[in-house]
Phi, psi and omega in degrees: 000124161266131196219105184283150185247057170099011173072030164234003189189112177253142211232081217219111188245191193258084171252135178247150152052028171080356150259129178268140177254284186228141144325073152316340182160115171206145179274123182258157190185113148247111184275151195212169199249137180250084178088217199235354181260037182125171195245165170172160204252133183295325186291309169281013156271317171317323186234055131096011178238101188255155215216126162250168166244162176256003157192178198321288211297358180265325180312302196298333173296307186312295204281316229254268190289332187270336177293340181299289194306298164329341193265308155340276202310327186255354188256302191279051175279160158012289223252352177284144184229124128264138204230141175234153175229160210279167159300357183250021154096346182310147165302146177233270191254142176230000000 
């Protein structure tokens, strides 16, 4: 299950039967508006790397979808298996 959050967040988990079992892996962007001169994500202003965008959805695109998809491209091949096991330890998705 892949799940976008608010143009902040792409999201990517385990769920069987509608209950979720663990979290794999998610790209986070907090956008925040400078002016008039662009969107930039707080979590890289915080560690000295500022970005400007020229709006929310390019931040989001930038932070959010092309990193999912680069990750998608490289975890999921041919030859890749996920395997989850429920919270009592049972075997589930194979």
């Amino acid at each position: 299950m892949a799940t976008l959050k608010r143009n902040s967040e792409v999201s990517v988990g385990i769920s069987f039967k509608g209950e979720c079992w663990d979290l794999v892996i998610d790209f986070d962007a907090y956008a925040e508006q400078r002016s008039s001169h662009g969107w930039f994500c707080r979590l890289c202003a915080e560690q000295g790397k500022q970005e400007l965008f020229p709006s929310r959805d390019a931040l989001f695109v930038a932070h959010g979808l092309e990193p999912f998809l680069s990750w998608a491209n490289e975890s999921f091949t041919p030859e890749t298996w996920v395997c989850a096991l429920d919270p009592a330890g049972r075997p589930g998705l194979s």
